[in-house]
Backbone as a chain_set.jsonl record, in Angstrom:
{"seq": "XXXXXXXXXXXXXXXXXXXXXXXXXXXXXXXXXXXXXXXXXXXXXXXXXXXXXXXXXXXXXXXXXXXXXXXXXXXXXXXXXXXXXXXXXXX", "coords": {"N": [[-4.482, 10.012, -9.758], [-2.625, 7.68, -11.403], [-3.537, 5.38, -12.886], [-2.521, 3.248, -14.537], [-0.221, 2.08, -13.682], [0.54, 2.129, -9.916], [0.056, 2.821, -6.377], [-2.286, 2.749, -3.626], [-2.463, 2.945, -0.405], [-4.222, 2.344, 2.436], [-5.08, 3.252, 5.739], [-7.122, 1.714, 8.018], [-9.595, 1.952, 10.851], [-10.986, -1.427, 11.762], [-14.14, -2.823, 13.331], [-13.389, -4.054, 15.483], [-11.562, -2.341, 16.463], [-9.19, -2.663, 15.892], [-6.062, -2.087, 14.058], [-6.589, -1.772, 10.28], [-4.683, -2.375, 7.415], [-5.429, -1.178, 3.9], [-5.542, -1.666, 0.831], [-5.195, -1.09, -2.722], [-3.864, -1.544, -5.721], [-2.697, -0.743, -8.566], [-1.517, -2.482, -11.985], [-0.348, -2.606, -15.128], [-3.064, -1.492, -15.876], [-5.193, -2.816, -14.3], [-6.297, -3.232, -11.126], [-5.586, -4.571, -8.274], [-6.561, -5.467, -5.404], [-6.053, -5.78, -1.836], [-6.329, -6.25, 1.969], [-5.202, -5.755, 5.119], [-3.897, -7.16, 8.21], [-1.271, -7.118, 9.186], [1.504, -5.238, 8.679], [3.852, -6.796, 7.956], [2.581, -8.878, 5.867], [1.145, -6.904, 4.275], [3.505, -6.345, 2.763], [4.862, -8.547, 1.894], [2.372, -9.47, 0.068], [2.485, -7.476, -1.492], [4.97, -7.952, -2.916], [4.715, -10.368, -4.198], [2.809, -9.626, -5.752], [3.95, -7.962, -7.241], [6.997, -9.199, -8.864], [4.677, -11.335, -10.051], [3.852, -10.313, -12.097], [6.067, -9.549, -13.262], [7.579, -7.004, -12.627], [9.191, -4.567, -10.456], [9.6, -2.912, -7.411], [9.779, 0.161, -8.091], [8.11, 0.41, -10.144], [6.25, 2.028, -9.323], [3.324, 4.177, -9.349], [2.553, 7.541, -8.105], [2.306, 7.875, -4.723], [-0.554, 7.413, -2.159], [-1.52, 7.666, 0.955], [-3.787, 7.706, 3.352], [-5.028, 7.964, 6.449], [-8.019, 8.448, 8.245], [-8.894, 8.662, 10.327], [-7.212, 7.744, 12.364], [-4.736, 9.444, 13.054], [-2.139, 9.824, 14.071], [-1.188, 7.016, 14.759], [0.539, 4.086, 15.155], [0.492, 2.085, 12.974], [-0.442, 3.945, 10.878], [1.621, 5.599, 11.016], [3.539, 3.635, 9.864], [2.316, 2.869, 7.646], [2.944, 5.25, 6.449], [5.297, 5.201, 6.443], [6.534, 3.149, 5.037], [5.38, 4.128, 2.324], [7.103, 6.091, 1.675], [9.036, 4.873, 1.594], [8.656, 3.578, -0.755], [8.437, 5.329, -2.758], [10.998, 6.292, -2.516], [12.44, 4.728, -3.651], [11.427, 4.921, -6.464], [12.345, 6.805, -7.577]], "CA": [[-3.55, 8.919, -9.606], [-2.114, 7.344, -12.472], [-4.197, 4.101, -12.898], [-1.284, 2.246, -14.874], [0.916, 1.416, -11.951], [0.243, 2.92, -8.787], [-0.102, 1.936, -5.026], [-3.044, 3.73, -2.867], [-2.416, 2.434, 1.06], [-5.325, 3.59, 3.406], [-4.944, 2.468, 6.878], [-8.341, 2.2, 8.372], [-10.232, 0.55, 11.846], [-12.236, -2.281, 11.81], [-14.937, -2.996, 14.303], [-12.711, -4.596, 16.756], [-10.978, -1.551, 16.612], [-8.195, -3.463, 15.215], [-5.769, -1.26, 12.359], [-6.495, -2.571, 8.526], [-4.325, -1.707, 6.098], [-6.753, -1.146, 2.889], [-4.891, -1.435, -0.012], [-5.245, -0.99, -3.887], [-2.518, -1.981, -6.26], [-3.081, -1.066, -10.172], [-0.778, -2.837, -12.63], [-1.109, -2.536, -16.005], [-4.363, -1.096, -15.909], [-5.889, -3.851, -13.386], [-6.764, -3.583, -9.702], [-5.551, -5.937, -7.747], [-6.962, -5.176, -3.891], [-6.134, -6.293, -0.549], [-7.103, -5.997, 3.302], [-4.133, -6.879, 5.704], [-4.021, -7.141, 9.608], [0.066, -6.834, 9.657], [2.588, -4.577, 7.907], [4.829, -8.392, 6.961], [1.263, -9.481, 5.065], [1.246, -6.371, 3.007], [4.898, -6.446, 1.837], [5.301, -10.224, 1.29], [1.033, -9.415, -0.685], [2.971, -5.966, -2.405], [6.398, -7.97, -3.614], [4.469, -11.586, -5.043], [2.275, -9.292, -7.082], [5.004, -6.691, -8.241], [7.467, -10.084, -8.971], [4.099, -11.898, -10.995], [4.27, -9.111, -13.287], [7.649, -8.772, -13.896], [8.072, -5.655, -12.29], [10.191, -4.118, -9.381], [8.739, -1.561, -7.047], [9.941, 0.899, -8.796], [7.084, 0.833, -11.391], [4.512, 2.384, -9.04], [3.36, 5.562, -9.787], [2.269, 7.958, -7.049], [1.218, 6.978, -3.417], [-1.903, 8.192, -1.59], [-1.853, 7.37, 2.302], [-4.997, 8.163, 4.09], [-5.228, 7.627, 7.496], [-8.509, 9.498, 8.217], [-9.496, 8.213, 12.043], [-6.0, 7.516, 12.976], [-3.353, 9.657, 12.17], [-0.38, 9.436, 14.888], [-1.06, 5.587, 15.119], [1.965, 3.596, 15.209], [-0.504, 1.632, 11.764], [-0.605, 5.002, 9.735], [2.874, 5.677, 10.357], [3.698, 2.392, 9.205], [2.199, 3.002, 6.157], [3.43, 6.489, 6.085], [7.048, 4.591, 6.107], [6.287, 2.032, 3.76], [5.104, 4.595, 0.917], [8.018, 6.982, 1.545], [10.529, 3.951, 1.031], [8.618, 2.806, -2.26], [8.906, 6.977, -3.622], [12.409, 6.547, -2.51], [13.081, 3.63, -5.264], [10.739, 5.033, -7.632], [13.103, 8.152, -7.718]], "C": [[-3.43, 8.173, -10.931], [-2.434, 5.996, -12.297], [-3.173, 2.543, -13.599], [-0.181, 1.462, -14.174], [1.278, 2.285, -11.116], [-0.059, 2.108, -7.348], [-1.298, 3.169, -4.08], [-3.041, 2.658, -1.432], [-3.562, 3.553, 2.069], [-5.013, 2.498, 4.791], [-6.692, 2.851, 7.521], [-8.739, 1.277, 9.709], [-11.249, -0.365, 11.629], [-13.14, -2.306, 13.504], [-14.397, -3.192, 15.844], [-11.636, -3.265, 17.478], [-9.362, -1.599, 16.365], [-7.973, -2.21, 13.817], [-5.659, -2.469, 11.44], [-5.707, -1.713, 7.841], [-4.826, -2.237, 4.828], [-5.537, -0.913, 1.847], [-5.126, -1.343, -1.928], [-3.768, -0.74, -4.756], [-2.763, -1.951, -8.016], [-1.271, -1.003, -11.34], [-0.724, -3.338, -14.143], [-2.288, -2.982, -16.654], [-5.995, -2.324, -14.882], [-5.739, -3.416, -11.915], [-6.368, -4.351, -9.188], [-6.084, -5.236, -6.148], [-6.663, -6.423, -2.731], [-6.033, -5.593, 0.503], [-5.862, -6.993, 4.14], [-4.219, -6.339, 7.306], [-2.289, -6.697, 10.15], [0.805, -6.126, 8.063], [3.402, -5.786, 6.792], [3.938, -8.588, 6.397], [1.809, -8.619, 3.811], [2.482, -6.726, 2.269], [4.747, -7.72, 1.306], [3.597, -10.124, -0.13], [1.679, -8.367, -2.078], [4.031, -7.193, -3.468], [6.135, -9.377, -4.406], [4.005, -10.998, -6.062], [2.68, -8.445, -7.944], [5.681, -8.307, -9.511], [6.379, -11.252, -9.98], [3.944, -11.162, -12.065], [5.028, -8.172, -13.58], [8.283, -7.317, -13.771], [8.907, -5.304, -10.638], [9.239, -2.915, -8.442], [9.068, -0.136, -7.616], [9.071, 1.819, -9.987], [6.093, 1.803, -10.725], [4.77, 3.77, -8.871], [3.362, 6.722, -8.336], [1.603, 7.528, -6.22], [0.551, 7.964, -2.782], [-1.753, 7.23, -0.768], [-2.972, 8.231, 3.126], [-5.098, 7.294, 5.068], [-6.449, 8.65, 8.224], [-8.864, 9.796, 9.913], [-8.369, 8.382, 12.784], [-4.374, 7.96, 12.569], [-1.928, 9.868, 12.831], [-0.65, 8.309, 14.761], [0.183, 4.892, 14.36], [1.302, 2.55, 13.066], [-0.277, 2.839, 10.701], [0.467, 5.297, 9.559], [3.638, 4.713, 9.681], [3.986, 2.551, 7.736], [2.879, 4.242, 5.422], [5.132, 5.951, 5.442], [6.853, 3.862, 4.571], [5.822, 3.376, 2.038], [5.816, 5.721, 0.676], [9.264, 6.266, 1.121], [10.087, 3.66, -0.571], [8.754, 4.082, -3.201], [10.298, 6.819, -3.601], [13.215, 5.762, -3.426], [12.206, 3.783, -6.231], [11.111, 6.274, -8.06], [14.287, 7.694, -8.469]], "O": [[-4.493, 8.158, -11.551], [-1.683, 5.336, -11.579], [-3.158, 1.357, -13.27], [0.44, 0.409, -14.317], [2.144, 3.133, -11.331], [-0.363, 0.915, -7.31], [-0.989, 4.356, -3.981], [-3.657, 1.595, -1.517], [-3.67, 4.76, 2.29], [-4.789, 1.288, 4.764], [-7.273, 3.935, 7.471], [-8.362, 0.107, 9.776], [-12.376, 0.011, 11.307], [-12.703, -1.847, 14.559], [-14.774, -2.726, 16.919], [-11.123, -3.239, 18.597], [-8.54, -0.72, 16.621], [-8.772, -1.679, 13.046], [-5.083, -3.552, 11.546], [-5.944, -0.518, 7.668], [-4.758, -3.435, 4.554], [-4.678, -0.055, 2.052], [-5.299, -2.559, -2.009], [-2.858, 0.041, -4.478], [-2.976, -2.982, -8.654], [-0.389, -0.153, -11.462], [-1.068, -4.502, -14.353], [-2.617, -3.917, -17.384], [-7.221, -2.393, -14.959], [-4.541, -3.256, -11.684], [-6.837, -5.392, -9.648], [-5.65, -4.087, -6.077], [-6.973, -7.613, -2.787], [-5.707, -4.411, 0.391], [-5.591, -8.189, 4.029], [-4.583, -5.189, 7.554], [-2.055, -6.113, 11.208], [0.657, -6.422, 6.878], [3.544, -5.798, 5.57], [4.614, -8.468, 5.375], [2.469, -8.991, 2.841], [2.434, -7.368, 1.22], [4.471, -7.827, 0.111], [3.771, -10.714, -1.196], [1.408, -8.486, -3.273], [3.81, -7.251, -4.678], [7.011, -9.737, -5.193], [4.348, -11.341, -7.193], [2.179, -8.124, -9.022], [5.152, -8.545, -10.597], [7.009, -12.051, -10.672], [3.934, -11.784, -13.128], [5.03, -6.984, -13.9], [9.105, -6.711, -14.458], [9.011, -6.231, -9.834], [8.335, -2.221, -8.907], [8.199, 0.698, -7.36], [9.134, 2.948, -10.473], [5.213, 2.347, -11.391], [5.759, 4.398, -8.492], [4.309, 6.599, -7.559], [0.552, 6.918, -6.414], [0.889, 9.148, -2.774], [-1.77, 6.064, -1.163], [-2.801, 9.413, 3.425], [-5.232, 6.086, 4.875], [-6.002, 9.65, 8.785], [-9.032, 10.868, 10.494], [-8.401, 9.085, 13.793], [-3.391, 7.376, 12.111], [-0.861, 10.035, 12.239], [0.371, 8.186, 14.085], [0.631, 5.149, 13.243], [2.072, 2.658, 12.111], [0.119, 2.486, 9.59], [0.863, 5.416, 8.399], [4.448, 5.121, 8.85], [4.96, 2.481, 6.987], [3.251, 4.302, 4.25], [5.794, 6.234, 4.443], [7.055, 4.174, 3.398], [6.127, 3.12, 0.873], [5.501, 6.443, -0.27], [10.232, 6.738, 0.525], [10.916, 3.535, -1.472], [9.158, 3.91, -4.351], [10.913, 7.173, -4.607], [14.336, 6.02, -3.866], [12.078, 2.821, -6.988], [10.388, 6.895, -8.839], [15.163, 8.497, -8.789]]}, "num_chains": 1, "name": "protein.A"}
């Protein structure tokens, strides 16, 4: 994965059995990470920290979705959506 600007989305369960979406966000050459309970979290979490560094989604490199527990869940496809729309404007 191309550490310069890239998006890695993992959907994963917590305890409660509750879906997390696990996220990692690198923008030139920094990490930024977050842990979200709703789909609206991530985006509005994805589009402040694209928008603080002057970038568009567009910049991010290749996406990695791992859903390893849960992979029909209405959560993984989610994410499955979400990182097929951000390839689709990074085309």
């Amino acid at each position: 994965m191309n550490k310069r600007s890239s998006l890695k989305i993992e959907v994963i369960g917590d305890q409660n059995l509750k879906k997390v979406i696990k996220t990692s966000l690198f923008l030139n050459n920094q990490e930024i990470k977050g842990v979200f309970l709703e789909t609206t979290e991530f985006l509005q979490w994805l589009d402040k920290n694209l928008k603080a560094n002057r970038m568009g989604i567009a910049v991010l490199g290749r996406i990695k979705v791992d859903c390893p527990q849960n992979e029909g869940s209405l959560s993984c496809r989610a994410a499955n959506i979400i990182a097929k729309t951000i390839q689709y404007f990074n085309t």
